[in-house]
C-alpha positions as CSV (number, residue, x, y, z in Angstrom):
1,X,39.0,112.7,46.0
2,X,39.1,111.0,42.8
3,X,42.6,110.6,41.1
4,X,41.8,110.3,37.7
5,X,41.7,114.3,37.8
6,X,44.4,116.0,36.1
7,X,44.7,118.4,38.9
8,X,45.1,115.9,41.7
9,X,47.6,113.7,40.1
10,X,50.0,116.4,39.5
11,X,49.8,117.5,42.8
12,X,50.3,114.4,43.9
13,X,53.3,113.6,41.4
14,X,55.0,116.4,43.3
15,X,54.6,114.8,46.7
16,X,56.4,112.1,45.2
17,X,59.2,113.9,43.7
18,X,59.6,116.1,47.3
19,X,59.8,112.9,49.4
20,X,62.0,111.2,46.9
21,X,64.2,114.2,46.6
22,X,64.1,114.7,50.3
23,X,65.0,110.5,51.1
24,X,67.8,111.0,48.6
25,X,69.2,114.6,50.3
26,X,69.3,112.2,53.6
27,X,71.0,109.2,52.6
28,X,73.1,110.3,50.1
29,X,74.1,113.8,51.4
30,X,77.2,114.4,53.4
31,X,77.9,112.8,56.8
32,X,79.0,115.1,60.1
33,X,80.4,111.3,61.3
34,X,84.0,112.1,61.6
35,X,85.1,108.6,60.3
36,X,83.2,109.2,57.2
37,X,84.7,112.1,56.6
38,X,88.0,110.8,56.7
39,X,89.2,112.3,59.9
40,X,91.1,110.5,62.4
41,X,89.9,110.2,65.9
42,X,92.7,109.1,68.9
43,X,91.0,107.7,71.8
44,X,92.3,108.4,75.3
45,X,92.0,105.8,78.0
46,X,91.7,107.3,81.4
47,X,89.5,107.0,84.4
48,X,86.7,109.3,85.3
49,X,86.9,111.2,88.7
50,X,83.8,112.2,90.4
51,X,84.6,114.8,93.6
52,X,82.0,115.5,95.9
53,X,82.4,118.3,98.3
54,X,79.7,118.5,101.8
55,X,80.1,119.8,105.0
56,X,79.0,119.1,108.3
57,X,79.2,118.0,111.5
58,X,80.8,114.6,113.0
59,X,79.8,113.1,115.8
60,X,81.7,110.3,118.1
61,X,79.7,106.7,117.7
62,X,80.6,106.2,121.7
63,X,82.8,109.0,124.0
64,X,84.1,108.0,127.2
65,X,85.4,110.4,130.2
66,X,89.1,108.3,131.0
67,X,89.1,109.3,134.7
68,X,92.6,107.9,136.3
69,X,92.1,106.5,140.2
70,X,94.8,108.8,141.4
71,X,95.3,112.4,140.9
72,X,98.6,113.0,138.6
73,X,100.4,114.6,135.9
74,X,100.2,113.6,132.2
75,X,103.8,113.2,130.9
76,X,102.9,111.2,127.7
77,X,99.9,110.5,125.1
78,X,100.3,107.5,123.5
79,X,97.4,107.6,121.1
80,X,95.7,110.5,118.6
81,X,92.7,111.8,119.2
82,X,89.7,110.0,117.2
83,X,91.8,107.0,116.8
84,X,89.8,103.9,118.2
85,X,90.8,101.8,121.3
86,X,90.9,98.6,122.5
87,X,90.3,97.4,126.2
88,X,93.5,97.6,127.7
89,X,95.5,99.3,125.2
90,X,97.7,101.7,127.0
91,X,96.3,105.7,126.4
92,X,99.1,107.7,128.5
93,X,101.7,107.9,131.0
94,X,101.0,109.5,134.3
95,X,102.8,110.7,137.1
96,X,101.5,110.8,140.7
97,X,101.2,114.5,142.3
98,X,104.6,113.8,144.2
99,X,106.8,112.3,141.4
100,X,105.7,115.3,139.3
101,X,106.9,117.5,142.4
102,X,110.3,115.7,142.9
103,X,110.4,116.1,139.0
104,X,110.2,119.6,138.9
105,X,112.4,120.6,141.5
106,X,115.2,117.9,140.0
107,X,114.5,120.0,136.3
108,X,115.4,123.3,138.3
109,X,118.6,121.7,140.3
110,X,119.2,120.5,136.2
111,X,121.9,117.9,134.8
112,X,123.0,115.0,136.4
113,X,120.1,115.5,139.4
114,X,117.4,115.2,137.0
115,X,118.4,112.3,135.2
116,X,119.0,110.4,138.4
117,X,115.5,111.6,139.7
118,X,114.2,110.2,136.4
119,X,116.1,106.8,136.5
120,X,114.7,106.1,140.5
121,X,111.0,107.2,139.5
């Protein structure tokens, strides 16, 4: 293509004047940036919080059957379930079969019997 024709050079002084046009439109044209505009923007400080939701199924690292040398009575629980134990931290109180018995008979006599049972066992 040879430039020295008439044709091409006016079609290419239009390519010119579109890109220059175009540049101009660009760089010169309004901005969408709000500070530009002349807007105010107030920022908010905060923290972002991220919830995740799952289900499923938990399962003990160790479980252990407490089996107590003598058969009894639970009267107390001392600890929640799932909490984690120590050797020798105390789990519950226990009464024998016959302290239990002498218990309940002293709860249906009632009052003063039952504390006194209580105090001697």
């Amino acid at each position: 293509m040879r430039w020295n024709n008439k044709k091409n050079q006016i079609i290419l002084g239009g390519v010119v004047i579109v890109c220059v046009a175009a540049g101009y439109g660009m760089f010169n044209g309004k901005s969408k940036h709000p500070r530009e505009d002349g807007k105010i923007i107030t920022v908010n400080y905060g923290s972002i919080q991220n919830a995740v939701s799952a289900t499923g199924n938990i399962q003990p690292q160790n479980r252990l059957a407490v089996k107590p040398p003598i058969g009894g009575r639970i009267e107390k629980i001392l600890v929640e379930e799932g909490r984690q134990v120590k050797i020798g931290d105390l789990l519950a109180v226990m009464s024998s079969t016959e302290r239990a018995a002498l218990l309940d008979a002293a709860r249906l006599q009632g009052g003063s019997t039952l504390k006194d049972w209580e105090d001697v066992y």
